[in-house]
LODO-382146 format. One record per atom (N, C-alpha, C): residue in three letters; x, y, z; atom name. Coordinates in steps of 0.05 Angstrom, whole numbers, plus 5000, padded with zeros to 4 digits. Each point is the difference from the previous one (the first is absolute). Layout:
REM LODO-382146
<atom lumro="ala" east="X" north="Y" up="Z" domar="CA"/>
...
This chain:
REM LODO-382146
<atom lumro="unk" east="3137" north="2067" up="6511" domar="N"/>
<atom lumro="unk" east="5011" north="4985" up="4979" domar="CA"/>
<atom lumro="unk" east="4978" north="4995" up="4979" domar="C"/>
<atom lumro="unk" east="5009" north="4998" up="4966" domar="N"/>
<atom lumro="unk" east="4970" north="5009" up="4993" domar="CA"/>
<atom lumro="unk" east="5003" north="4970" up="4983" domar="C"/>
<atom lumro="unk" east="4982" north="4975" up="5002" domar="N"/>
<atom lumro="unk" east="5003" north="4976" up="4992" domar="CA"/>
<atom lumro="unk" east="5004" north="5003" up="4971" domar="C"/>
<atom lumro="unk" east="5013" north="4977" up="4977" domar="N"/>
<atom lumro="unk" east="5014" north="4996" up="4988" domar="CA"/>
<atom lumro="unk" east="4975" north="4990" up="4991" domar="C"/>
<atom lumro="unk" east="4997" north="5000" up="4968" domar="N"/>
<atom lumro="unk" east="4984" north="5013" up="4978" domar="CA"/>
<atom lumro="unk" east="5006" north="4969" up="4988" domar="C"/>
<atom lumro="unk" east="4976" north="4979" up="4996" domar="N"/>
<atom lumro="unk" east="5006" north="4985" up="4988" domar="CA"/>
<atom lumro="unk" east="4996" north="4994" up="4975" domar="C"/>
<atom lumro="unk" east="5014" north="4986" up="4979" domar="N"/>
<atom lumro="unk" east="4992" north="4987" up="4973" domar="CA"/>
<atom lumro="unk" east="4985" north="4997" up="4993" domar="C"/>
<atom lumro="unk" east="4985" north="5003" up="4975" domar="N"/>
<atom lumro="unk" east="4970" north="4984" up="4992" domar="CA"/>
<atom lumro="unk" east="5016" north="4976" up="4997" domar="C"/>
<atom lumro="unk" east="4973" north="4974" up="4999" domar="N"/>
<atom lumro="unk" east="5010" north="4982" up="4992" domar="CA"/>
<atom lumro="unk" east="5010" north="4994" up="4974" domar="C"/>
<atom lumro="unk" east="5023" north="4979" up="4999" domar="N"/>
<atom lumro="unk" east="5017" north="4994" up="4976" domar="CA"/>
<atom lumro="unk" east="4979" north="4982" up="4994" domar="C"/>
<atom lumro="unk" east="5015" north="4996" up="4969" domar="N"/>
<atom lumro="unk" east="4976" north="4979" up="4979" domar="CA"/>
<atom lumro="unk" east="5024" north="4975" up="5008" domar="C"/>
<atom lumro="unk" east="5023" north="5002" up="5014" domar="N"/>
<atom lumro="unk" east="5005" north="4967" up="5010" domar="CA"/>
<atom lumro="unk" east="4993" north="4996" up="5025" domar="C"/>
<atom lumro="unk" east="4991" north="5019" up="5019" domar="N"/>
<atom lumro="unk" east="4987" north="4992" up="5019" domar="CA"/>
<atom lumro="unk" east="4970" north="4990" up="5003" domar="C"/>
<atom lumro="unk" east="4989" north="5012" up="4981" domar="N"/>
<atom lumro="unk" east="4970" north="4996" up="4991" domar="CA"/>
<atom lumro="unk" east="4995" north="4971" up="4988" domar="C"/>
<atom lumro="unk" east="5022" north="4991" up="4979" domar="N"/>
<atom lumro="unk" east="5003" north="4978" up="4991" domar="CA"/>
<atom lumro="unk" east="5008" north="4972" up="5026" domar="C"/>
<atom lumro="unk" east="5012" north="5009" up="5021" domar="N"/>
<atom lumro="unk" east="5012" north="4986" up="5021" domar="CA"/>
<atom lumro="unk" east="4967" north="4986" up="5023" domar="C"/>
<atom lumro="unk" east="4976" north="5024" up="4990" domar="N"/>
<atom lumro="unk" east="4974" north="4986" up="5011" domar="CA"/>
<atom lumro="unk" east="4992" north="4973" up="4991" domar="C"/>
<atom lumro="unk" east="4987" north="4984" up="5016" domar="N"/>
<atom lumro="unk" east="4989" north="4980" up="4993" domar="CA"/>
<atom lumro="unk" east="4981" north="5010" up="4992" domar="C"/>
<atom lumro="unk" east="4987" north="4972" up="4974" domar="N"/>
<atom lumro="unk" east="4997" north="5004" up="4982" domar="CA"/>
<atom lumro="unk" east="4972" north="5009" up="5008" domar="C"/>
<atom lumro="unk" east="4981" north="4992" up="5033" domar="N"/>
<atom lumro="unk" east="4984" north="5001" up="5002" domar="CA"/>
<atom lumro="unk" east="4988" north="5041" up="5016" domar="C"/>
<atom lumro="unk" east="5029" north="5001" up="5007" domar="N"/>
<atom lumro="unk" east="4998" north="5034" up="5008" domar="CA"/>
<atom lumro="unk" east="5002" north="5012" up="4976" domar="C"/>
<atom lumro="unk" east="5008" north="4984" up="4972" domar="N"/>
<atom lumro="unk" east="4997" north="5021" up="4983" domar="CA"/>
<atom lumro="unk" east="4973" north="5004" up="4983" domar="C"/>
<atom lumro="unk" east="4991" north="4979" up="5006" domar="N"/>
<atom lumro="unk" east="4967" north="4989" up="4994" domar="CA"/>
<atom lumro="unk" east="4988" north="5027" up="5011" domar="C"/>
<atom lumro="unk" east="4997" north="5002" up="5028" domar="N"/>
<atom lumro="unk" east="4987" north="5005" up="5020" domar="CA"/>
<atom lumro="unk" east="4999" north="5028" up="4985" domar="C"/>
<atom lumro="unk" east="5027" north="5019" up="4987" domar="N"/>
<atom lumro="unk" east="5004" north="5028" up="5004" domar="CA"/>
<atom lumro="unk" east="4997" north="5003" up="4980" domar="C"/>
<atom lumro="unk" east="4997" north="4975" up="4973" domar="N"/>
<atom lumro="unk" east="4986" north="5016" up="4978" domar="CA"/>
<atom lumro="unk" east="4968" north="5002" up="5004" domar="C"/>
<atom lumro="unk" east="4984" north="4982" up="5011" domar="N"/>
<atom lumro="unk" east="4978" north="4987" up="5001" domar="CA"/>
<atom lumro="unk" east="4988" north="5034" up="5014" domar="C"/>
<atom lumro="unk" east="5009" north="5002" up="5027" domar="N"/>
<atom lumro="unk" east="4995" north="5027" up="5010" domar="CA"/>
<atom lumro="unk" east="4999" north="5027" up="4980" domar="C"/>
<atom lumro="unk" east="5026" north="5003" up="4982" domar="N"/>
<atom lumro="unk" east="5002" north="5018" up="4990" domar="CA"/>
<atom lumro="unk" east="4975" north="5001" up="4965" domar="C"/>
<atom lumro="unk" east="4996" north="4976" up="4999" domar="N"/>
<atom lumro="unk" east="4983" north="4997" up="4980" domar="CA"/>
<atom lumro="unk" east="4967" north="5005" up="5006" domar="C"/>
<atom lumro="unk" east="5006" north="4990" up="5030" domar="N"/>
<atom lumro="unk" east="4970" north="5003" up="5012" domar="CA"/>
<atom lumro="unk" east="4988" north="5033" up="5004" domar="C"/>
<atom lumro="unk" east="5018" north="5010" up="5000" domar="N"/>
<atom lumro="unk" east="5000" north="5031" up="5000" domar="CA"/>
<atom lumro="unk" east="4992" north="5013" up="4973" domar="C"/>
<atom lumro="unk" east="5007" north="4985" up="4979" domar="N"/>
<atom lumro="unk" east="4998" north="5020" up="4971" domar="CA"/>
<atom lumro="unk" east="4964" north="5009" up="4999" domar="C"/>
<atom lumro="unk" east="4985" north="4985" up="5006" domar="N"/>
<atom lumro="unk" east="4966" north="5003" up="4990" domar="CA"/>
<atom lumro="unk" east="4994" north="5027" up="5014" domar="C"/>
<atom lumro="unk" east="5006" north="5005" up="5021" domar="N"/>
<atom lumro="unk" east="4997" north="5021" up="5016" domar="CA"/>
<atom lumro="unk" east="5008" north="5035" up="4988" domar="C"/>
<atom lumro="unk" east="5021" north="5003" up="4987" domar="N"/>
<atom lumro="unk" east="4998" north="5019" up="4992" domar="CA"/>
<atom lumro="unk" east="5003" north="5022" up="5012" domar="C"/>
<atom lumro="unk" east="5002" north="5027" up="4990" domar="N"/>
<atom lumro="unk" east="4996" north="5027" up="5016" domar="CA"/>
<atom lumro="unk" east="4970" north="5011" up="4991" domar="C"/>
<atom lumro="unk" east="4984" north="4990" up="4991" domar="N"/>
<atom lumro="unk" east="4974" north="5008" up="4998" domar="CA"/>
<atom lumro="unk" east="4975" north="4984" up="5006" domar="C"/>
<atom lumro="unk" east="4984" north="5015" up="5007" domar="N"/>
<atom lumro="unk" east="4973" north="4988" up="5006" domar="CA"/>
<atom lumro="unk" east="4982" north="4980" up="4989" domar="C"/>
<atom lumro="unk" east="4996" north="4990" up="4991" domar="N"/>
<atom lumro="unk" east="4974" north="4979" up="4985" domar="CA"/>
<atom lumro="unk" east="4983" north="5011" up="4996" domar="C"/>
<atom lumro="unk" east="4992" north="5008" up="4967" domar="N"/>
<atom lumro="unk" east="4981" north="5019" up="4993" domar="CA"/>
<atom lumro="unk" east="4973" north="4976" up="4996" domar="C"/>
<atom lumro="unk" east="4988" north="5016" up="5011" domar="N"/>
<atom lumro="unk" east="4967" north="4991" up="4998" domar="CA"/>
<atom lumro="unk" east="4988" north="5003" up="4978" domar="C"/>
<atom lumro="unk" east="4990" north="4975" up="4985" domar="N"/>
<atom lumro="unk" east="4991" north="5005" up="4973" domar="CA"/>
<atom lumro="unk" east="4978" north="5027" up="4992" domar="C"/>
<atom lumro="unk" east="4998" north="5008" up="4984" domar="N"/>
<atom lumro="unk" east="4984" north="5014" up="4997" domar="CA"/>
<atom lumro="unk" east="4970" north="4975" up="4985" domar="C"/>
<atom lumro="unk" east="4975" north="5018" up="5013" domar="N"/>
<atom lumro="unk" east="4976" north="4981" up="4994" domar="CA"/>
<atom lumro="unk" east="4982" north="5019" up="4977" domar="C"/>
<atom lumro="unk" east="5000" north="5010" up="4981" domar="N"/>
<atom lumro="unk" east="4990" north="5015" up="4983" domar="CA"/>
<atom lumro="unk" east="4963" north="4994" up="5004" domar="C"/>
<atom lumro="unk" east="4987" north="4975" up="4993" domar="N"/>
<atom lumro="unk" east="4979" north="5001" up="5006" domar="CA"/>
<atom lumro="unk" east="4984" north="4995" up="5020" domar="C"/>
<atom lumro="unk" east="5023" north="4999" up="5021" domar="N"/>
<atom lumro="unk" east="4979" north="4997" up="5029" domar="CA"/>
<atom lumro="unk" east="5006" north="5029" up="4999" domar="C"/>
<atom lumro="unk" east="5022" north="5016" up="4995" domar="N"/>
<atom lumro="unk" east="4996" north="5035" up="4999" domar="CA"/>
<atom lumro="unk" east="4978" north="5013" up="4992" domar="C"/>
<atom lumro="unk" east="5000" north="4985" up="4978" domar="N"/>
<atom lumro="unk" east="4964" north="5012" up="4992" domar="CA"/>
<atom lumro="unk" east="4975" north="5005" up="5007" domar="C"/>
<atom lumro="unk" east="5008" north="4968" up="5013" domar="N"/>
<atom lumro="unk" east="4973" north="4990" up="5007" domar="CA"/>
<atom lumro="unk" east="4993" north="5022" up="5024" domar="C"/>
<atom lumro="unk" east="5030" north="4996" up="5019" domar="N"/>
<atom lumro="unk" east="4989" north="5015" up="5028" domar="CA"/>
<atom lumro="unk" east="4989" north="5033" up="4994" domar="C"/>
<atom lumro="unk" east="5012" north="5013" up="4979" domar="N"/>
<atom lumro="unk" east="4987" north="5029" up="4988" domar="CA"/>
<atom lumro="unk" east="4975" north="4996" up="4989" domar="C"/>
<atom lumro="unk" east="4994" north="4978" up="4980" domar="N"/>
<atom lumro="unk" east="4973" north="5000" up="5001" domar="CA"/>
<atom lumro="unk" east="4983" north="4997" up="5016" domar="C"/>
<atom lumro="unk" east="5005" north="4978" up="5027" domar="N"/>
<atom lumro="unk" east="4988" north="5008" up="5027" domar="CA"/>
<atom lumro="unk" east="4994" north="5022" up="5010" domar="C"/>
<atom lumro="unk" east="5020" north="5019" up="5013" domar="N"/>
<atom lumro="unk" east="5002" north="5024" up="5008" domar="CA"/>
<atom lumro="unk" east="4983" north="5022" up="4978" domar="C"/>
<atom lumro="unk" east="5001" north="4995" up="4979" domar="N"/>
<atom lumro="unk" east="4974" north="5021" up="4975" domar="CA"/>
<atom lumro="unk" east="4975" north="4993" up="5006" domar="C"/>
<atom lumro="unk" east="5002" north="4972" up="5001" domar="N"/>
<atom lumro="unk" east="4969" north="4990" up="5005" domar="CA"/>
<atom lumro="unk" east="4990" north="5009" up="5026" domar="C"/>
<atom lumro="unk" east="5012" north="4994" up="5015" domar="N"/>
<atom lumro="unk" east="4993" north="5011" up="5028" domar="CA"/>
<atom lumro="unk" east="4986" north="5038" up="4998" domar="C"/>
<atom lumro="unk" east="5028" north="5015" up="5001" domar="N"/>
<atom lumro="unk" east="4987" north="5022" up="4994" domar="CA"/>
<atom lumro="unk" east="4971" north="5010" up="4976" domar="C"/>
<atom lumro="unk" east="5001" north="4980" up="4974" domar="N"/>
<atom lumro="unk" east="4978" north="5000" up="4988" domar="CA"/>
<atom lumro="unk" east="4978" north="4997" up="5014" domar="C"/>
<atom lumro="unk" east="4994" north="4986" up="5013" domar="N"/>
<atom lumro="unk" east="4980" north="4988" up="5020" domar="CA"/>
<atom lumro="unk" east="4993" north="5021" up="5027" domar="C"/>
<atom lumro="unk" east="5013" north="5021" up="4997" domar="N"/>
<atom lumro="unk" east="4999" north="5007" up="5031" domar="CA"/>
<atom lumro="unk" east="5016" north="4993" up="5021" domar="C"/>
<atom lumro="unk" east="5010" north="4978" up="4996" domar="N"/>
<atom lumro="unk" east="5022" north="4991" up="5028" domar="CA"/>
<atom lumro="unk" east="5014" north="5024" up="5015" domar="C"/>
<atom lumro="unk" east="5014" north="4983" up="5018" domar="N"/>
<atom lumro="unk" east="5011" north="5028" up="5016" domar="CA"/>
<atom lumro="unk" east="5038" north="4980" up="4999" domar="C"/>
<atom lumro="unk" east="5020" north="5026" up="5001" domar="N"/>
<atom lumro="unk" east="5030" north="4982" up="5016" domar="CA"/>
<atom lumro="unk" east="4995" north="4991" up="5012" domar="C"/>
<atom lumro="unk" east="4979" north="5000" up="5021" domar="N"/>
<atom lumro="unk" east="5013" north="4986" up="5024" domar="CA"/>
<atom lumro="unk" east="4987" north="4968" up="4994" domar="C"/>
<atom lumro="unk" east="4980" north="4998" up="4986" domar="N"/>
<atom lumro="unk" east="4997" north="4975" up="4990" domar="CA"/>
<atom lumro="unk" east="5020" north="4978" up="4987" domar="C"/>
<atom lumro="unk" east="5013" north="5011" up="4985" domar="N"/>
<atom lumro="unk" east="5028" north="4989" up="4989" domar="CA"/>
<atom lumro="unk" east="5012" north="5003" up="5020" domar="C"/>
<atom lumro="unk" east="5013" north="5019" up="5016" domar="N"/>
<atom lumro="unk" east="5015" north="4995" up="5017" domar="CA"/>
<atom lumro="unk" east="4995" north="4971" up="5029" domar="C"/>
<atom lumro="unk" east="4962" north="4995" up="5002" domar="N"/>
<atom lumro="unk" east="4996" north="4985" up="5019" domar="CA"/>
<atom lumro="unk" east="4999" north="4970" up="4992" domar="C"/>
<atom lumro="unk" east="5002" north="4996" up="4980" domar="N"/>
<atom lumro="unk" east="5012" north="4980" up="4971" domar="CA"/>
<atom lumro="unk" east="5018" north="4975" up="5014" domar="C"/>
<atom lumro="unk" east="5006" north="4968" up="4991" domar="N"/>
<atom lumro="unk" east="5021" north="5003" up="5019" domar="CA"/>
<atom lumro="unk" east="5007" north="4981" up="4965" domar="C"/>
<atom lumro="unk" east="5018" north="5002" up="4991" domar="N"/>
<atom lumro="unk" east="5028" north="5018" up="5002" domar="CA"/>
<atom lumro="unk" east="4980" north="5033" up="5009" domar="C"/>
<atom lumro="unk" east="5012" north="5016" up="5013" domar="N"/>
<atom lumro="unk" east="4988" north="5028" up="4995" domar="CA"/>
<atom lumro="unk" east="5015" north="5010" up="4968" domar="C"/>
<atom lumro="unk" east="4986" north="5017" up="4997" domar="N"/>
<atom lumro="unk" east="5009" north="5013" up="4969" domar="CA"/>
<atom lumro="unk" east="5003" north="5030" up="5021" domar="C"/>
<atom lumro="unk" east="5027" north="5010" up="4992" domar="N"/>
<atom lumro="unk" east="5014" north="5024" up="5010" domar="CA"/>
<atom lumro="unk" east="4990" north="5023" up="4972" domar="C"/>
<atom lumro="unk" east="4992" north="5019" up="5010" domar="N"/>
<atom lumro="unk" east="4986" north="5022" up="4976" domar="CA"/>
<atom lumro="unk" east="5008" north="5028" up="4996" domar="C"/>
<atom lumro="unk" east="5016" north="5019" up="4993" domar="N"/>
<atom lumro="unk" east="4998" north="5019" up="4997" domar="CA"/>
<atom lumro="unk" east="4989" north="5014" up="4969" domar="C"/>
<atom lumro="unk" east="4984" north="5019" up="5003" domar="N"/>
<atom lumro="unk" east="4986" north="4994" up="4982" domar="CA"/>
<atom lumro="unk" east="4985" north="5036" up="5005" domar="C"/>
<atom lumro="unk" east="5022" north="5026" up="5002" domar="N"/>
<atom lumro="unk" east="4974" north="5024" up="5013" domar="CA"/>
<atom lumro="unk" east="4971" north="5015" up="4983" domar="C"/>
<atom lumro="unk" east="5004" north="4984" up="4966" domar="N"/>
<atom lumro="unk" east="4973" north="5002" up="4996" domar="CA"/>
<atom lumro="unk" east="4974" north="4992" up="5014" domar="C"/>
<atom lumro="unk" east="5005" north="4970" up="5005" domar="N"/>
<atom lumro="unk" east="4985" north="4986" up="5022" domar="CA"/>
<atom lumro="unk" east="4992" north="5003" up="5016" domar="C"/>
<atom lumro="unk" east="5028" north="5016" up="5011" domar="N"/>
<atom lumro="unk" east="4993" north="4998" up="5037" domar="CA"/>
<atom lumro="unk" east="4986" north="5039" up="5000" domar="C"/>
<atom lumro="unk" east="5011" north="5007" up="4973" domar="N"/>
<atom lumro="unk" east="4984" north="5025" up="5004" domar="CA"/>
<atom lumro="unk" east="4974" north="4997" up="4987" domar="C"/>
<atom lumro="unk" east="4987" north="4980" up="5005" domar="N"/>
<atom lumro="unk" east="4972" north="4999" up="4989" domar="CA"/>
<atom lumro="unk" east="4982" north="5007" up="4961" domar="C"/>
<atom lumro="unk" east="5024" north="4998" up="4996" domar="N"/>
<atom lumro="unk" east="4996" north="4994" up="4974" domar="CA"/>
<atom lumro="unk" east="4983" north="4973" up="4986" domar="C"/>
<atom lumro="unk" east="4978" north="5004" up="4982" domar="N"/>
<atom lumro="unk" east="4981" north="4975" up="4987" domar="CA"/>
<atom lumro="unk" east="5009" north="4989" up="4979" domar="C"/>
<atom lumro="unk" east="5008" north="4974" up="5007" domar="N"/>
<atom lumro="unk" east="5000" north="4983" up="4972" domar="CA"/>
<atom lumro="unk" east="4995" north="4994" up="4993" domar="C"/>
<atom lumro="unk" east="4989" north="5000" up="4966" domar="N"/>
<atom lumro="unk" east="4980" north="4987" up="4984" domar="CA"/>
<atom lumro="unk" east="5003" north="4980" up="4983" domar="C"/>
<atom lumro="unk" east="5026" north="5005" up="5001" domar="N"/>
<atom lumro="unk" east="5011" north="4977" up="4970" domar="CA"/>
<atom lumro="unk" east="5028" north="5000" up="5003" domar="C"/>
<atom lumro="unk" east="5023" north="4982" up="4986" domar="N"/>
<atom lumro="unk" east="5024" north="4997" up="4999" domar="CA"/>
<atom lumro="unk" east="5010" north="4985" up="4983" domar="C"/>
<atom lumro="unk" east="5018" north="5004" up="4984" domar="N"/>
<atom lumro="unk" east="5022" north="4988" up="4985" domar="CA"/>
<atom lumro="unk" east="5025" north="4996" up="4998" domar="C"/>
<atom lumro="unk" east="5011" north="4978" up="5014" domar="N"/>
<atom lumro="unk" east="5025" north="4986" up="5005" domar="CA"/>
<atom lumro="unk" east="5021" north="4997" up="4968" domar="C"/>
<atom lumro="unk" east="5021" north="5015" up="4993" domar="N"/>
<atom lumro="unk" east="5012" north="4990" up="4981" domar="CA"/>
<atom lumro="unk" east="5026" north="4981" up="5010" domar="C"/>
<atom lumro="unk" east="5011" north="4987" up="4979" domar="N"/>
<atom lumro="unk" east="5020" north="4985" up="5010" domar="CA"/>
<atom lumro="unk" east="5022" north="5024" up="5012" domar="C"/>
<atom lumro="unk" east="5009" north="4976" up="5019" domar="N"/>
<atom lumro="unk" east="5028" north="5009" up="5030" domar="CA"/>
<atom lumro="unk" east="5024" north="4994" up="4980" domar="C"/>
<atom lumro="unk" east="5010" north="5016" up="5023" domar="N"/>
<atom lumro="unk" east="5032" north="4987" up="5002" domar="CA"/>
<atom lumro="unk" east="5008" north="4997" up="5025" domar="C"/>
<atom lumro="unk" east="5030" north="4986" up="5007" domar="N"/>
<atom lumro="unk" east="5011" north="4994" up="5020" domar="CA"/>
<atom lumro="unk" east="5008" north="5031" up="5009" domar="C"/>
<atom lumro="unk" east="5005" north="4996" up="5023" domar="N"/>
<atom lumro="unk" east="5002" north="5028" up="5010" domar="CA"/>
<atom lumro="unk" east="5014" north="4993" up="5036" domar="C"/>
<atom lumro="unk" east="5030" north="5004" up="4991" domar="N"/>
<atom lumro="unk" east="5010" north="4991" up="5037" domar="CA"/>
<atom lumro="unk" east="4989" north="4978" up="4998" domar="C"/>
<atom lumro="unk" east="4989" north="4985" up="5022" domar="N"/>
<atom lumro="unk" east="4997" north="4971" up="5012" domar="CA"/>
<atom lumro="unk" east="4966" north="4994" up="4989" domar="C"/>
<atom lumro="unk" east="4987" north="5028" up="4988" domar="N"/>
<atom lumro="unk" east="4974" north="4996" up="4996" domar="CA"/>
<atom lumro="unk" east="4992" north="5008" up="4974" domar="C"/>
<atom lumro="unk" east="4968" north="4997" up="4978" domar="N"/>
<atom lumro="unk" east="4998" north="5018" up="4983" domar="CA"/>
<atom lumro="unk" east="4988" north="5024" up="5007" domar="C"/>
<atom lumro="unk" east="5001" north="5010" up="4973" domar="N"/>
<atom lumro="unk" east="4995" north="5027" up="4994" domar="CA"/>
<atom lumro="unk" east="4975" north="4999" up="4977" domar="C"/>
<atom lumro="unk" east="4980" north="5008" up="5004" domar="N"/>
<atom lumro="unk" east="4969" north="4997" up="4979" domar="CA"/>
<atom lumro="unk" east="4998" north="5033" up="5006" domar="C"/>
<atom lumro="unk" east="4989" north="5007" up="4962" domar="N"/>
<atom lumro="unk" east="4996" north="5017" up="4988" domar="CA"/>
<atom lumro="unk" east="4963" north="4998" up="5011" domar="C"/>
<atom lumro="unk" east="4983" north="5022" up="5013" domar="N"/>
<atom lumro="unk" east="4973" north="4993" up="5006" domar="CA"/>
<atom lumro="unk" east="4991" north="5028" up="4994" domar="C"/>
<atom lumro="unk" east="4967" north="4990" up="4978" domar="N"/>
<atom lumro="unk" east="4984" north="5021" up="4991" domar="CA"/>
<atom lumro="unk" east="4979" north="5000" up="5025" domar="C"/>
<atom lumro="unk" east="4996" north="5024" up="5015" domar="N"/>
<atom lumro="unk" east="4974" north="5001" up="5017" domar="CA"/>
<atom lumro="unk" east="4976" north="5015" up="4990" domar="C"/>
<atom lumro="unk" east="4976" north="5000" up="5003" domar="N"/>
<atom lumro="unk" east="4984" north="5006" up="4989" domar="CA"/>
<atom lumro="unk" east="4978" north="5009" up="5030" domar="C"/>
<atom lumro="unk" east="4994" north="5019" up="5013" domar="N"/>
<atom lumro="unk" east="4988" north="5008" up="5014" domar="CA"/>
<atom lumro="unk" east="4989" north="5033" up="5005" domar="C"/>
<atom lumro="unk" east="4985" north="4995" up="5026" domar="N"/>
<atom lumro="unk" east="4997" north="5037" up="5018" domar="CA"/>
<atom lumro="unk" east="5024" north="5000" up="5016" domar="C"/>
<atom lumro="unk" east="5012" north="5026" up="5004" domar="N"/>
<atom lumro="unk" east="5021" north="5015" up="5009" domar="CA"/>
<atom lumro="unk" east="5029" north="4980" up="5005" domar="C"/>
<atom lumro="unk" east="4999" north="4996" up="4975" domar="N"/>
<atom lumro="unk" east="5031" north="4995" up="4993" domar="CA"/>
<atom lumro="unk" east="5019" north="5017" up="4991" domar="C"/>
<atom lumro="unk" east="5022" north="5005" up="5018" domar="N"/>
<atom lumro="unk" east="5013" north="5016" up="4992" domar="CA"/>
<atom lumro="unk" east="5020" north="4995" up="4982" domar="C"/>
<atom lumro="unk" east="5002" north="4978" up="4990" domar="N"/>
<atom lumro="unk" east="5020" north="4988" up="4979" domar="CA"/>
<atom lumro="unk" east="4978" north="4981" up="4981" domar="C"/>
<atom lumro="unk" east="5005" north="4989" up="4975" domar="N"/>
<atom lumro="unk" east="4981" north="4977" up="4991" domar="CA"/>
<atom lumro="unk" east="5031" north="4976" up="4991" domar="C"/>
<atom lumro="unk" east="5016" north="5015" up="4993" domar="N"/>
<atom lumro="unk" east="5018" north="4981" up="4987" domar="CA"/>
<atom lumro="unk" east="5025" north="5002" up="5019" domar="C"/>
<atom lumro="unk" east="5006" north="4969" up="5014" domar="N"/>
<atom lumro="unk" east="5011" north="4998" up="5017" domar="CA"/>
<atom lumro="unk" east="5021" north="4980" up="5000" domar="C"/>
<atom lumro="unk" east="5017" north="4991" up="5022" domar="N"/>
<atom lumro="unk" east="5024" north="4977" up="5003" domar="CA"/>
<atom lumro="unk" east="4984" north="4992" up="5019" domar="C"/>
<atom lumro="unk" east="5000" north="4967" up="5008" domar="N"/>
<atom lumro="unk" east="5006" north="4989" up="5027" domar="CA"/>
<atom lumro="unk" east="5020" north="4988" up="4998" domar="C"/>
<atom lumro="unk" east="5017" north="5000" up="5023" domar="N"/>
<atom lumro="unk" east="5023" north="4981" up="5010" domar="CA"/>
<atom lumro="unk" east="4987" north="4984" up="5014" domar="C"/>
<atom lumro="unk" east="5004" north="4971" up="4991" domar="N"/>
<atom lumro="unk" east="4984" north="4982" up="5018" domar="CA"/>
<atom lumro="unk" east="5025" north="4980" up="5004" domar="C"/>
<atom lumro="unk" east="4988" north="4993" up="5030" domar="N"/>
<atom lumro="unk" east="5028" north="4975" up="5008" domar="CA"/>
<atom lumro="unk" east="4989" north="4974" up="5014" domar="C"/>
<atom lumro="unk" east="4998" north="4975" up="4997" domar="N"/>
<atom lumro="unk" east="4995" north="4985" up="5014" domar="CA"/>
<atom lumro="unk" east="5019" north="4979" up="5022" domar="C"/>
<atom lumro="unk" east="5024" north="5014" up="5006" domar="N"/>
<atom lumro="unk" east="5021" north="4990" up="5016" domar="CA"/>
<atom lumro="unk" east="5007" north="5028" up="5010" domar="C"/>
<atom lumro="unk" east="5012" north="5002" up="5019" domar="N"/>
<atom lumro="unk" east="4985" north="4982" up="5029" domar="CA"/>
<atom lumro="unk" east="4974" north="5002" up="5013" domar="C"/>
<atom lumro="unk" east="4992" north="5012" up="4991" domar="N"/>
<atom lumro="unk" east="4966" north="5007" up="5011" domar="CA"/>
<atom lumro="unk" east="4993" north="5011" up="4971" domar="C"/>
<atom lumro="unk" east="4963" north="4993" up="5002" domar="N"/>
<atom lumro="unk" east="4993" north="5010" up="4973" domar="CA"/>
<atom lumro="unk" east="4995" north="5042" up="4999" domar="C"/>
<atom lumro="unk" east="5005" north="5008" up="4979" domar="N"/>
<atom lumro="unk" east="5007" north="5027" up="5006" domar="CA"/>
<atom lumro="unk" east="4994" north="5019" up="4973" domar="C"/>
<atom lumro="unk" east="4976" north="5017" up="4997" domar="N"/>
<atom lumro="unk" east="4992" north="5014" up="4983" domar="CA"/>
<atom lumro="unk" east="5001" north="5022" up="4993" domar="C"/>
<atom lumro="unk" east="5021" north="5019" up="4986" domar="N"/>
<atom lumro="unk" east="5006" north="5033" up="5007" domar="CA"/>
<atom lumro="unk" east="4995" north="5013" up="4974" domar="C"/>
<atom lumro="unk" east="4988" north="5019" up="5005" domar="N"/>
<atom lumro="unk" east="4998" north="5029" up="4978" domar="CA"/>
<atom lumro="unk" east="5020" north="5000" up="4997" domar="C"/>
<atom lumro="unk" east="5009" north="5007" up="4979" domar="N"/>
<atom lumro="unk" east="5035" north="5013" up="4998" domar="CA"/>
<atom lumro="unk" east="4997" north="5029" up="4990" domar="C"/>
<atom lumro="unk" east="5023" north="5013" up="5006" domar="N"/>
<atom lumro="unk" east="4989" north="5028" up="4989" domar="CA"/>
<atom lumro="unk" east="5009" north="5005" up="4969" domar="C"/>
């Protein structure tokens, strides 16, 4: 036997709630609106972006190594295969970013021995971990 398919509720049955069940089922249904179908975007930080790329230049200016930034605590996360391919940095120039996805995007002049690029992008992100990438 295949059970019997009931009504939505009528607006005189709805009306027939006390006044405090009807409290209850807007209060619920209101408590629900903030939530949404999307995520909570994480502000973007433009000059701690900077800052952490000018970190990561300075570092390699200096000689540093990744794994130094990486042993960091926040660690600074690096991809970077000029770097890691042993490329010397001598100098650098940061132009203004933009937003870029959840992170910016900086226009960078390098100035070194065996660079295989001089004029470059970093994607830099400081949520959820700090995070420094060549872009191609």
């Amino acid at each position: 036997m295949v059970p019997a398919i009931q009504s939505p509720v009528s607006l005189l049955e709805l009306m027939s709630l006390t006044s405090g069940m009807r409290i209850a089922i807007v209060s619920m249904s209101l408590a629900c609106l903030p939530f949404g179908c999307s995520a909570a975007r994480i502000p973007i930080e433009p000059e701690r972006a900077k800052a952490l790329l000018e970190t990561v230049l300075t570092a390699w200016q200096k000689g540093g190594s990744c794994e130094e930034l990486r042993s960091r605590t926040p660690a600074i996360h690096l991809a970077d295969e000029q770097w890691l391919g042993g490329a010397i940095l001598s100098d650098f120039s940061i132009l203004p970013g933009e937003s870029f996805g959840t992170g910016m995007r900086f226009p960078v002049t390098l100035t070194g021995k065996s660079l295989s690029r001089s004029s470059v992008f970093y994607l830099v992100s400081t949520h959820p971990v700090l995070s420094v990438t060549l872009a191609d």
